[in-house]
C-alpha positions, 0 to 999 in steps of 0.5 A: 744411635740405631733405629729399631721398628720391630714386629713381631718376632717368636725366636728367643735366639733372636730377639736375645740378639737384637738385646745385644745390638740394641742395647737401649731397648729394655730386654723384657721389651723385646721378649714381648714381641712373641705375643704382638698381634696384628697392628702392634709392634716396637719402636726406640732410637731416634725415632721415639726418644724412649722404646716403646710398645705401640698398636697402630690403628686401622686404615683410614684410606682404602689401599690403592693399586688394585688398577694397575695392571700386574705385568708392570714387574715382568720382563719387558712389560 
């Protein structure tokens, strides 16, 4: 079975697509994916045993990183 984690999404062309590959996942389900807001999105297969439409909470930890310095990523740093 595949896995789906789906934001959102606005082209109708696509998200017909994804009704073809992801055949378990109800189409009106997915055609909610043009009106998700921030936070929200779709999960089914393996990962929840129907589809589902979820909205996420708000961060509990503040987001790290802000301390390592950005020439990490470049060449020869």
């Amino acid at each position: 079975m595949r896995h789906l984690i789906l934001l959102r999404m606005n082209s109708t062309v696509d998200t017909d697509h994804l009704a073809r590959v992801f055949g378990f996942v109800p189409p009106a389900l997915l055609r909610q994916a043009a009106a998700f807001q921030l936070g929200e999105g779709l999960v089914a297969g393996r990962i929840s045993p129907h589809a589902l439409r979820y909205r996420g909470a708000r961060r509990w930890t503040r987001e790290g990183g802000a301390d390592v310095p950005a020439t990490w990523a470049s060449p020869g740093g």
